[in-house]
N, C-alpha and C positions, 0 to 999 in steps of 0.2 A: 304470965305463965298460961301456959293453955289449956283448955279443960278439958276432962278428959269424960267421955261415953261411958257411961256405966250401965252399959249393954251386957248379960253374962249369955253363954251361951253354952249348951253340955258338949262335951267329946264328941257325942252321940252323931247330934247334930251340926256337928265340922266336919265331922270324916263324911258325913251324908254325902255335903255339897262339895269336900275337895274331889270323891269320886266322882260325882254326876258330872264335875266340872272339868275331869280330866277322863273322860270315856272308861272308865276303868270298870264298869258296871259288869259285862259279860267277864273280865277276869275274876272279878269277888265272887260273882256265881260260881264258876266253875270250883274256885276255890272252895267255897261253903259246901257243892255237892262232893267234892273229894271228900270233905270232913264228916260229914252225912255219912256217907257212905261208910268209913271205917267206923265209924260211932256205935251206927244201926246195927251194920251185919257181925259185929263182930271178929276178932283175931283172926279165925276160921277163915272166915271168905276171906279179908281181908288179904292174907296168908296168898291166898290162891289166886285171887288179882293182878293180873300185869298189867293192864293199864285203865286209865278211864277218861272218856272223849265225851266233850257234849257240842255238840253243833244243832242247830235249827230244834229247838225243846227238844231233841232225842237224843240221853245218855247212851253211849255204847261201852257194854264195861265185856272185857277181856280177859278170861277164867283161865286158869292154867289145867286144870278141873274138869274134864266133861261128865263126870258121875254131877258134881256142885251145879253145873249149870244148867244141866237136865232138872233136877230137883227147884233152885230158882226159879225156870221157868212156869212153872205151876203159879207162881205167886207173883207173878209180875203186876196185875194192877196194884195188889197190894204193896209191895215193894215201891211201887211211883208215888203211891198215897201216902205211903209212913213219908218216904222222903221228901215230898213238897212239904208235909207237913214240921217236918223236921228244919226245913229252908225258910217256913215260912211265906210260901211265894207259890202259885201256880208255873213253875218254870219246866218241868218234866212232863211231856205227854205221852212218850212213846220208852219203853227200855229194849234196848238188842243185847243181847245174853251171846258173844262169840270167844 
């Protein structure tokens, strides 16, 4: 009979390396800042959101809102900082509020 590896290893770190192993890195970001996003800002914004795009570290989120995104706008570093922070990850350097 053969023996068997009594190697354990968590979830954690399987999902790590199926992603890095299958490029899937830039989807789960993007996925985690959708999550982010509705988390943080709340129902509200949330509400007022049509879409959310991140390409080259710049989020572009899309307000149905121009009263909401004027007000946003005042708080954009901080809005990038809760959010990496919230991601865990330097991934956001730039937010466009259209």
């Amino acid at each position: 009979m053969a023996k068997r590896e009594n190697d354990s290893f968590s979830v954690k770190d399987l999902m790590k390396g199926f992603i890095k192993e299958n490029n899937l890195t830039k989807g789960m970001q993007k996925i985690k800042i959708e999550e982010a996003w509705a988390s943080m800002m709340g129902p509200g914004v949330a509400n007022h959101t049509t879409s959310i795009r991140y390409q080259n570290k710049t989020l572009i989120i899309s307000l149905s809102s121009s009263v909401l995104r004027e007000e946003l706008s005042y708080g954009k570093e901080k809005i990038i900082k809760m959010l990496n922070e919230e991601i865990g990850d330097q991934v956001i350097s730039k937010l466009l509020l259209v």
